[in-house]
C-alpha positions as CSV (number, residue, x, y, z in Angstrom):
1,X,0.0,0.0,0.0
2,X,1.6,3.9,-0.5
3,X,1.6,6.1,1.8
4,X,-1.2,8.4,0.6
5,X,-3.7,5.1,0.6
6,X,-2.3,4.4,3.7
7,X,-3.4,7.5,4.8
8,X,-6.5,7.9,3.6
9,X,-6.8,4.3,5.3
10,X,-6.0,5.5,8.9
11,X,-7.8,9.0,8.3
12,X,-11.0,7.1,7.9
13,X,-10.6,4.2,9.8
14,X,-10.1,7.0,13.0
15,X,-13.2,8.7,12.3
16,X,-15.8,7.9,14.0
17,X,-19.7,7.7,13.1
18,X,-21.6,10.7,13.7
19,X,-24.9,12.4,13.6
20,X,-25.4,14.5,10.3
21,X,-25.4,18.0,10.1
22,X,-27.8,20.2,10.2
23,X,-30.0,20.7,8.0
24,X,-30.0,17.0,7.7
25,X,-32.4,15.6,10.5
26,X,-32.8,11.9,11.4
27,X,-36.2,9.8,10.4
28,X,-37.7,9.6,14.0
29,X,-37.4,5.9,15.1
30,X,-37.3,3.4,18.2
31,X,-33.7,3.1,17.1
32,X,-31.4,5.0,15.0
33,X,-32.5,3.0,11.6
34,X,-35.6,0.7,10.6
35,X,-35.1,-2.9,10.3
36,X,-35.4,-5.1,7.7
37,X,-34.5,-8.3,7.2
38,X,-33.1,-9.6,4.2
39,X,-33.4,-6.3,2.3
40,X,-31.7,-6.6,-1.3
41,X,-32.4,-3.1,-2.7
42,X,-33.7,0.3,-1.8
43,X,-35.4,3.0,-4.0
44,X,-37.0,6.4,-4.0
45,X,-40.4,6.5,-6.4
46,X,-40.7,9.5,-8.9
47,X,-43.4,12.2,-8.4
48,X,-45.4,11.9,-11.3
49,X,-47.6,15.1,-12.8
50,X,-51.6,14.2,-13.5
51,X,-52.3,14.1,-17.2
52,X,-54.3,17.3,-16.2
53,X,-51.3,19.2,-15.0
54,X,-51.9,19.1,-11.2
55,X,-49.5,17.3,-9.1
56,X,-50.6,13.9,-7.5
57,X,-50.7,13.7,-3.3
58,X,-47.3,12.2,-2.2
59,X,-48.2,8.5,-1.5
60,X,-45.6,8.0,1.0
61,X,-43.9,11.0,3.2
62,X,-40.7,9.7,4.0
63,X,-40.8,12.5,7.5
64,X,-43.6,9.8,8.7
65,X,-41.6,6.4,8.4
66,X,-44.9,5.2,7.6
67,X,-44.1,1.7,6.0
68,X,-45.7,-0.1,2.8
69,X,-45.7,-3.8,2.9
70,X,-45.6,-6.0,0.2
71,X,-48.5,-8.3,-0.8
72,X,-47.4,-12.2,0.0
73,X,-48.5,-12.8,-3.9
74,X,-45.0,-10.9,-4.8
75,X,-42.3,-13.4,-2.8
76,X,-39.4,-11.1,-4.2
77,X,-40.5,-8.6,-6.7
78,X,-36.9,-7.6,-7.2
79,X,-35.1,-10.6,-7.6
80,X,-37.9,-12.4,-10.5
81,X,-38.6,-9.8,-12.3
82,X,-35.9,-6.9,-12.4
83,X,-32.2,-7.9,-12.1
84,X,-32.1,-9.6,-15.8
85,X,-29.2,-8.9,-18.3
86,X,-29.5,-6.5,-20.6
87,X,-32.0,-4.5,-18.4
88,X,-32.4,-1.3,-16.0
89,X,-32.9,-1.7,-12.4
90,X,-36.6,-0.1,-12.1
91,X,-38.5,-2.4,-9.6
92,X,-42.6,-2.4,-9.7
93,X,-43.9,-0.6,-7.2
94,X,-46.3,-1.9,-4.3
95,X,-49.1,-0.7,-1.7
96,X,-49.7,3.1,-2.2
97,X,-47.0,2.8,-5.4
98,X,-48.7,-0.4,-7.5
99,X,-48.6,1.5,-10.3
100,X,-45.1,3.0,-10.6
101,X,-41.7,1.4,-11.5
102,X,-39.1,2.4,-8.7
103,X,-35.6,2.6,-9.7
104,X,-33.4,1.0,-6.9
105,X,-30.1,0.2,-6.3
106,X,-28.9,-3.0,-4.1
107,X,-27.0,-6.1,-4.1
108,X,-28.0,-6.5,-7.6
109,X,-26.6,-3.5,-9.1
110,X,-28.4,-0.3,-10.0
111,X,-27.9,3.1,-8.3
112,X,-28.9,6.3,-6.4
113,X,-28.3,10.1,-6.9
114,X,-24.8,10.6,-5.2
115,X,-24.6,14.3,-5.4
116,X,-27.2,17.1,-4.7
117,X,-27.5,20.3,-6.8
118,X,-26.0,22.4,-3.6
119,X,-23.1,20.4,-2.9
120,X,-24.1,17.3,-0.6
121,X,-22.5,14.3,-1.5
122,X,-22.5,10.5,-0.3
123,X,-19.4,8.1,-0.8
124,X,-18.9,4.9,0.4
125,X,-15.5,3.8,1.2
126,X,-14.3,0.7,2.8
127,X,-11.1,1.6,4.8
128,X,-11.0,-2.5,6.4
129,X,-12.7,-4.4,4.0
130,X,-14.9,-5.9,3.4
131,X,-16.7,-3.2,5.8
132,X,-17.6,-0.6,4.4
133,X,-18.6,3.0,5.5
134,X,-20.8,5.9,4.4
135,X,-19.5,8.9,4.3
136,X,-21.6,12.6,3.9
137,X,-20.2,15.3,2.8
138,X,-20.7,19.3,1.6
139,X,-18.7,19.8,-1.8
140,X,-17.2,16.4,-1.7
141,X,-14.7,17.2,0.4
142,X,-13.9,13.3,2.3
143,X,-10.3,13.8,1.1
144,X,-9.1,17.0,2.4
145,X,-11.5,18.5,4.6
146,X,-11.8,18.1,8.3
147,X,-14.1,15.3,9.8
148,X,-17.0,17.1,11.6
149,X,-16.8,20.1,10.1
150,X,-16.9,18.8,5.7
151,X,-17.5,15.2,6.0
152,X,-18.8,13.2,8.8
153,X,-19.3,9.3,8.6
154,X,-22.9,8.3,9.3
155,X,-22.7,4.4,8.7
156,X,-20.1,1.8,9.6
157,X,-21.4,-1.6,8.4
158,X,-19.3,-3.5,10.7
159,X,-22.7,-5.3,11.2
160,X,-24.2,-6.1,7.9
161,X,-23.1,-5.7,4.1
162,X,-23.9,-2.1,2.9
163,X,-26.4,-2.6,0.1
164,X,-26.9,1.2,-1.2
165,X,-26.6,4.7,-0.5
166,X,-27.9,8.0,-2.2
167,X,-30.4,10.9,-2.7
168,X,-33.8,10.7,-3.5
169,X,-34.4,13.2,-7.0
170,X,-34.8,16.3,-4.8
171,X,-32.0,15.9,-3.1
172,X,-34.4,16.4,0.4
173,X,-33.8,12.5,1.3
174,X,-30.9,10.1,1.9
175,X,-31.1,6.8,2.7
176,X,-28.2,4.3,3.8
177,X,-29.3,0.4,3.0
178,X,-27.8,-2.4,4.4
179,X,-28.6,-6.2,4.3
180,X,-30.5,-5.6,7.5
181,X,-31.7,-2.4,7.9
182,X,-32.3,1.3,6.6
183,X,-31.0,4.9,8.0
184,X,-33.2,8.0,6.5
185,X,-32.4,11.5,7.1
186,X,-34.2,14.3,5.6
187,X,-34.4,18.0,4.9
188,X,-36.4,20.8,4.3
């Protein structure tokens, strides 16, 4: 390993998880993240406008951690139907979103919005592999700003594999997946 990866090793294996920044607030939970077992992708549905022009009611606010489940009839929605070669990663929609295709990003491939137009970025990095962390940051700056003040690690998944991390469109929402759970923070 060289010295600079070296580093950049010991720079992020010393930081330790913290709570975002503000404006960023944490989804209100029993715990600091929402369980799910076995979770294999994660997705943020498109707002769609009415054929008439008006804009539909939000089906899901992610502020209310209000959950959709999934009908028994689809065993794994993502898994049969999305992941083939040769295809995007959208993923049909159920409950309140039957009628959408979610794009999604997971252990199958696909991805999520990494940047937002004012600067806030998410990286993952994986300074002891094959743990992996997630990193936020204001103008991308994980490499040469100071931890707390322009980057501040919000996930170590010590516990779990990490299975995604990202932006929803608006830039408003981040979520970090892992095989075992998800960690929403939003914005207004």
């Amino acid at each position: 390993m060289r010295e600079h990866q070296q580093q950049l090793r010991d720079r992020f294996l010393a930081a330790q998880v913290m709570p975002t920044p503000e404006p960023w607030l944490a989804l209100p939970t029993p715990h600091k993240y929402i369980p799910v077992g076995g979770l294999l992708g994660v997705g943020f549905a498109q707002r769609r406008r009415h054929p008439h022009g008006r804009l539909p009611r939000r089906p899901r606010p992610v502020r209310s951690g209000q959950r959709a489940r999934r009908p028994p009839a689809i065993a794994n929605p993502i898994r049969t139907s999305v992941f083939r070669p040769g295809r995007t990663c959208p993923a049909p929609g159920f409950g309140p979103l039957a009628d959408t295709r979610v794009r999604i990003a997971g252990l199958f491939g696909g991805g999520l919005h990494t940047t937002t137009e004012d600067g806030w970025t998410v990286d993952i990095v994986a300074p002891d592999w094959p743990d992996e962390r997630a990193m936020l940051s204001i103008n991308g700056d994980i490499y040469r700003g100071t931890v707390g003040t322009h980057w501040w690690p919000i996930v170590d998944s010590n516990y779990s594999e990490l299975r995604a991390a990202g932006f929803s469109a608006s830039g408003r929402t981040l979520v970090v997946a892992t095989s075992s759970d998800i960690t929403l923070w939003h914005r207004s």
